[in-house]
N, C-alpha and C positions, 0 to 999 in steps of 0.2 A: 501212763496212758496218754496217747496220745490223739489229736483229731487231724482228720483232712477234710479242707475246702471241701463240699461237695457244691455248690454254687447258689442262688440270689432269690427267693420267689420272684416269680415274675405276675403280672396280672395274667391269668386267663380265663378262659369261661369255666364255672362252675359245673361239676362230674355229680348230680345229685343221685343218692345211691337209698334205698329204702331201711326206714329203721322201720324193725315191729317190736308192736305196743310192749310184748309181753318180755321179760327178764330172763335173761338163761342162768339157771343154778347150776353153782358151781360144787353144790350139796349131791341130795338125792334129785334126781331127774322130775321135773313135775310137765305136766301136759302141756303140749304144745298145741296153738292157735295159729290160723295162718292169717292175721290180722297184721297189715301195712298202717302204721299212725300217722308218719310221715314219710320225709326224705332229708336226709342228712348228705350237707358238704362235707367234707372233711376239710379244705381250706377254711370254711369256717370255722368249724370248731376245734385247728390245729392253729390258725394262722390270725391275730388280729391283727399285726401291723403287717402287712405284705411289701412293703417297702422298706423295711427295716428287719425282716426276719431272712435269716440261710439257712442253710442244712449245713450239717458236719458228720461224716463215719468216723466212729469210733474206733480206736487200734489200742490193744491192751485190757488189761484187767483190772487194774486200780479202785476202781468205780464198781467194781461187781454187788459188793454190799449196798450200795443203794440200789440195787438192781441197773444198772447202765453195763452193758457189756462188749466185749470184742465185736465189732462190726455192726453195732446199732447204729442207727443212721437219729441224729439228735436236731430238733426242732430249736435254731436259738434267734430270740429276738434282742436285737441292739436296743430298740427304745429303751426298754426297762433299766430302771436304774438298781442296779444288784445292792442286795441287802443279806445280813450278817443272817448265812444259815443259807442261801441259792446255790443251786450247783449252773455252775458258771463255764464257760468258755475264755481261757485269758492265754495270754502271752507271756512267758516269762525266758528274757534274754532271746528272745524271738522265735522258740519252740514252742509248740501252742499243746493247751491241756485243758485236758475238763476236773474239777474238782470242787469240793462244796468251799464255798464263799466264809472265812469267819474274818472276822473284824475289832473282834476282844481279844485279849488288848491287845495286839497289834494285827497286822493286814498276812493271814494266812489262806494255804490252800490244803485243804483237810479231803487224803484218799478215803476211801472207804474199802481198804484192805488192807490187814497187818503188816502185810510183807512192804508195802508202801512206807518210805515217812512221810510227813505234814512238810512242807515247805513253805520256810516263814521267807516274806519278800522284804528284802533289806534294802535300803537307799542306794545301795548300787545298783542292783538292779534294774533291770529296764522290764517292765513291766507295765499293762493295758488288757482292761475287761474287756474282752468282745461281744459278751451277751450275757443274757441268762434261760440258761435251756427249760422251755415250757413244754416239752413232749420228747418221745420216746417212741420211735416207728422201730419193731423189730421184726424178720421173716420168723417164725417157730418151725415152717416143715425143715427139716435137714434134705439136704441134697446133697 
């Protein structure tokens, strides 16, 4: 699996869009209210460092089992410092991938699909974390 640049959050003004109060089941259907509680950014509560976070689309399958899929477009921020168990954006030999982060006992990148192996990163290697992907923007309609 692979990602492409998709490019840089930039600052711009806030798109505030209305949450209502009430929960959509995902059960049986319960009664609908047309009660507005607030208004949700989505930079906000996709985005906390905006200087330090990009986007990347996803190419491939690898990732499917965590649910990450072909042509997902992935939220990743540089600040965070990746820890053992994040699905991560990194470099390896200068082809870039997404893959869960493990770090016992040595520095591995673990698919989430069988057909995939784990790629353990060896001291030859050239290798560099790019982020740690903190969201998942996917289209569901098909076109």
């Amino acid at each position: 699996m692979t990602v492409e640049i998709l490019g840089q959050v930039s600052s711009c003004s806030a798109i505030l869009l209305p949450l209502f109060s009430n929960k959509v089941s995902a059960g049986f259907p319960s009664p609908a209210q047309d009660y507005v509680e607030t208004s949700l950014d989505l930079n906000e509560l996709c985005i906390k460092h905006p200087a330090a976070t990009f986007f990347v689309k996803v190419s491939g399958d690898s990732m499917r089992g965590a649910g990450i899929y072909d042509k997902d477009i992935l939220i990743v921020d540089r600040s965070l410092t990746a820890k053992h168990g994040d699905f991560v954006v990194a470099s390896i030999n200068r082809e870039f991938t997404v893959k869960e982060l493990c770090l016992r006992p040595s520095i591995q990148l673990i698919p989430h699909n069988p057909a995939f192996e784990t790629i353990v990163i060896k001291d030859t290697d050239e290798f560099e974390l790019f982020g740690v992907v903190t969201n998942i923007v996917r289209n569901i309609i098909k076109t």
